[in-house]
C-alpha positions as CSV (number, residue, x, y, z in Angstrom):
1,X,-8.9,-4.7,-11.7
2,X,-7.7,-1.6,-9.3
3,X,-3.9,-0.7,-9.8
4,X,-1.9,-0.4,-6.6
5,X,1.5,1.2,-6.1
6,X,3.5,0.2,-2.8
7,X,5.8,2.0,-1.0
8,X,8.5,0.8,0.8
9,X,7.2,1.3,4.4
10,X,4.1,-0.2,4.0
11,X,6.1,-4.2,1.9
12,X,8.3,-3.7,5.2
13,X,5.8,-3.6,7.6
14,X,3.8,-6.3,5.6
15,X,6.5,-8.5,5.1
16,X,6.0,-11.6,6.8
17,X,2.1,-11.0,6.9
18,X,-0.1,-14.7,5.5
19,X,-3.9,-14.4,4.7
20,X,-4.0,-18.0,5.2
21,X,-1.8,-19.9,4.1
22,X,-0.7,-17.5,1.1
23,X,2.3,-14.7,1.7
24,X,0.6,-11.1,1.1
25,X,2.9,-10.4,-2.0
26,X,1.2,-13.5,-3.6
27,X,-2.4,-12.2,-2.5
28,X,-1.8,-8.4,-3.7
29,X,-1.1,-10.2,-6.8
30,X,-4.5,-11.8,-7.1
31,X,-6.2,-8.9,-5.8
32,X,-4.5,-6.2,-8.2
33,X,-2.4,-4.8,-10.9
34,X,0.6,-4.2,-9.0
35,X,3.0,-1.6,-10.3
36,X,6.2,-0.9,-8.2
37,X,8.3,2.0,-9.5
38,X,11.9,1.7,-9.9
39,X,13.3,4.1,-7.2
40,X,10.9,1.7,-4.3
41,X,13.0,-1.1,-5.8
42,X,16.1,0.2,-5.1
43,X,14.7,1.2,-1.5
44,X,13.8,-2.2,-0.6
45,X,17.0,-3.2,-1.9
46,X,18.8,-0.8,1.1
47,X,16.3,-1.6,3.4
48,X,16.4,-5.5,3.2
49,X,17.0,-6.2,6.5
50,X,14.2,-4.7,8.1
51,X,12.5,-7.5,6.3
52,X,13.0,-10.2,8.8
53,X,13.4,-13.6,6.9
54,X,11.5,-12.4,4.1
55,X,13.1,-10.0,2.2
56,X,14.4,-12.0,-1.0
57,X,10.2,-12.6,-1.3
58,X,9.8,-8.7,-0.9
59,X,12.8,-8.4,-3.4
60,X,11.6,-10.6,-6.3
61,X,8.1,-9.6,-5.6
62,X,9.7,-6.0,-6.3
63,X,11.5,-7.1,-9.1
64,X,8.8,-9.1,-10.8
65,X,6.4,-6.1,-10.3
66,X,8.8,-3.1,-11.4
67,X,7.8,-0.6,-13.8
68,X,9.9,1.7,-15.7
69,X,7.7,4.9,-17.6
70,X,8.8,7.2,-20.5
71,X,10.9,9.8,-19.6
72,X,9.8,9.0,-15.1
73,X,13.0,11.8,-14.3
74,X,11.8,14.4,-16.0
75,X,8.1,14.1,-15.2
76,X,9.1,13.9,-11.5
77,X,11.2,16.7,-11.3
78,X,8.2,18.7,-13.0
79,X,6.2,17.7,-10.1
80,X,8.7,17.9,-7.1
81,X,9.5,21.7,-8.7
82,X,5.7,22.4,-8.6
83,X,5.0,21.3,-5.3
84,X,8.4,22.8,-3.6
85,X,11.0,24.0,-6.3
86,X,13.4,24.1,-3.5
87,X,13.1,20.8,-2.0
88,X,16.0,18.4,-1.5
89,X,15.6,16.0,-4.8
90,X,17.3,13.1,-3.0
91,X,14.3,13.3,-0.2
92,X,11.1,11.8,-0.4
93,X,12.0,10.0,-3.8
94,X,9.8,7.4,-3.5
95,X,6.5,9.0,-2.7
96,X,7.2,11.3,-5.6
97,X,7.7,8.3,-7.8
98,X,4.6,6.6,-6.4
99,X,2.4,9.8,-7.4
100,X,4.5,10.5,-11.2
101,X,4.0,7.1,-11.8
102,X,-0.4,6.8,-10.7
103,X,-0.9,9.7,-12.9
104,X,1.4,8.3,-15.8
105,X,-0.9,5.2,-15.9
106,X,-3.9,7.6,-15.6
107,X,-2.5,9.9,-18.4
108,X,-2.0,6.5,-20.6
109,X,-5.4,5.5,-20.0
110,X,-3.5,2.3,-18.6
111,X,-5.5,2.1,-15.8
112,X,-8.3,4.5,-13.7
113,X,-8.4,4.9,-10.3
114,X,-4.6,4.0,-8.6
115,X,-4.5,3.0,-4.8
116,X,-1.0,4.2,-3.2
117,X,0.0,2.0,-0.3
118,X,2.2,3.8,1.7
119,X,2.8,3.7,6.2
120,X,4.7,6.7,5.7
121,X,2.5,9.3,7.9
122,X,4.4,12.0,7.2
123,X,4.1,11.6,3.2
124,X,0.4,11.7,4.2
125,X,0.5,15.3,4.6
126,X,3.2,16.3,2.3
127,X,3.7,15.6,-0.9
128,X,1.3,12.9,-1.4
129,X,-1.3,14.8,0.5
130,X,-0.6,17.6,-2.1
131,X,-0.8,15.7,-4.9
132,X,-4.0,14.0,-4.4
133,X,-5.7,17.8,-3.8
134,X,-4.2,18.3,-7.4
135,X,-5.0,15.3,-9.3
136,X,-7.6,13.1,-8.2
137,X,-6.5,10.0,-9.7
138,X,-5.5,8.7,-6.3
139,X,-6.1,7.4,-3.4
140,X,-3.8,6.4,-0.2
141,X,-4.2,3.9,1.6
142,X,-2.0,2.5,5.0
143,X,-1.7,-1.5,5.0
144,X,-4.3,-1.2,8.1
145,X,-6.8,0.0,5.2
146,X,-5.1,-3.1,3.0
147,X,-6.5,-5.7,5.4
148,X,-10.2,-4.4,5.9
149,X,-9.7,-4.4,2.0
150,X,-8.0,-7.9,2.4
151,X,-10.9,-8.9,5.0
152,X,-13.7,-8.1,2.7
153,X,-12.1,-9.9,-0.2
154,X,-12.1,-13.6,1.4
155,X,-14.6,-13.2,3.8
156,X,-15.5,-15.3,5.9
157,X,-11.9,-17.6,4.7
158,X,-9.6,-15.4,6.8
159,X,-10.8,-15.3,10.2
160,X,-11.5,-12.2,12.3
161,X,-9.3,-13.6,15.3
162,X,-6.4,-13.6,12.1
163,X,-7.6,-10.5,10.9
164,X,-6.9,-8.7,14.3
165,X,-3.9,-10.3,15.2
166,X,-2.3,-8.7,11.7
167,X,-3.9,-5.5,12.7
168,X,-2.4,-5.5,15.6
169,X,1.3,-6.3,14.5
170,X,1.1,-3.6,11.5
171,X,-0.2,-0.9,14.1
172,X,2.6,-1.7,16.0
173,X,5.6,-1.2,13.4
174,X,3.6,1.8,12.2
175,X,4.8,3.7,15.5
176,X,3.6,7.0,16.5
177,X,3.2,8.7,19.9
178,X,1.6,5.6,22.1
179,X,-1.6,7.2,22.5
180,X,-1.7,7.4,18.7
181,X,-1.0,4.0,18.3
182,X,-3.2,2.7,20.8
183,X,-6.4,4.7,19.3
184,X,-5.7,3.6,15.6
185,X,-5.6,0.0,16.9
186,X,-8.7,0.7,18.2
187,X,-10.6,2.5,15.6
188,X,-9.6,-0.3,12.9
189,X,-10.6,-3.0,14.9
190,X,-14.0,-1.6,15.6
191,X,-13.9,-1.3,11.6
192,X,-13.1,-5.1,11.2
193,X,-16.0,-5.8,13.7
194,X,-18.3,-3.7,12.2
195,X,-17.5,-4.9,8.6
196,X,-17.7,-8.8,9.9
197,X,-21.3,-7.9,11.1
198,X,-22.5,-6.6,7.7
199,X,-20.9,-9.4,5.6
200,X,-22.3,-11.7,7.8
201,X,-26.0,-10.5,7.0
202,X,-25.4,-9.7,3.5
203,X,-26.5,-12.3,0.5
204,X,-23.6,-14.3,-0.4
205,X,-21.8,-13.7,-3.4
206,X,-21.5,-15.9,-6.7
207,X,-18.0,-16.7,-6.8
208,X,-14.7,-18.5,-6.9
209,X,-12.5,-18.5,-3.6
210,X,-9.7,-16.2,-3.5
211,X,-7.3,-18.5,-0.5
């Protein structure tokens, strides 16, 4: 099973989001070994009411999923001083957590190939970006790349009418310059379209339902 690592963007903007009738913390569960480091904890914990009506599931999901590493301070510091010795330590802390904690796992032999979850553009082409040119143990994904993931996995259970409608609401909290947004709404959807056509041809699989 695939490890992933949220951030705190991407459980905000999929907060209130149900594959069915099951709440995404539940699916991510099934899906994946979730690991959530301790400094996204404590972010969710001061960003709680971004989370609409859900954020004591985002919270105990957090808490339930949480994972503390040997010596996590010093090995992110050895990473933040690498990739800019004089950037602001109380910046960014998550991200840097995200990546000290994938390649901890990797290091352990815990787990192979970590998926980071993260909506945070801007991490995109900073620190994470940097990272993964350095270690190639991970790979980022936006929660727009979670649901083709999510589509895929309980095809044809979750609909493709469903599927877009989550697209659309994620896109929208994602934000961006409007023509930004409006494009990525439209390249992932012609994804989910394309995908529905190829699972539709494609044998059936042998097994149990995930919803």
């Amino acid at each position: 099973m695939s490890t992933i690592i949220p951030d705190t963007s991407s459980l905000i903007n999929l907060c209130d989001v149900h594959v069915g009738r099951i709440h995404i913390t539940t699916l991510l569960t099934r899906l994946f070994t979730v690991q959530v480091p301790t400094e996204i904890q404590t972010e969710l914990r001061r960003h709680r009411r971004q989370m609409l009506t859900y954020d004591s599931e985002i919270l105990a999901f957090g808490l339930n999923c949480r994972r503390r590493f040997h010596q996590q301070s010093a090995s992110e510091t050895v990473l933040r001083n690498a990739f800019a010795s004089g950037a602001n330590p109380k910046l960014n802390r998550g991200e840097r957590f995200m990546c000290t904690l994938g390649l901890y796992l990797t290091r352990k032999r815990i787990t192979g190939h970590v998926i980071l979850l993260t909506d945070d553009l801007s991490a995109h082409r900073g620190f994470v970006g940097w990272f993964e040119e350095h270690f190639r143990i991970t790979k980022t994904w936006s929660s727009l790349d979670l649901m083709l993931y999510v589509y895929a996995s309980t095809y044809p259970q979750w609909t493709m009418a469903q599927a877009n409608v989550t697209l659309k609401t994620i896109n929208a909290r994602m934000g961006g310059p409007n023509a930004q947004v409006v494009n990525r709404l439209l390249t992932y959807r012609r994804f989910l379209k394309e995908s529905d056509a190829m699972l539709a041809a494609l044998p059936k699989p042998r097994r149990g339902a995930i919803l």
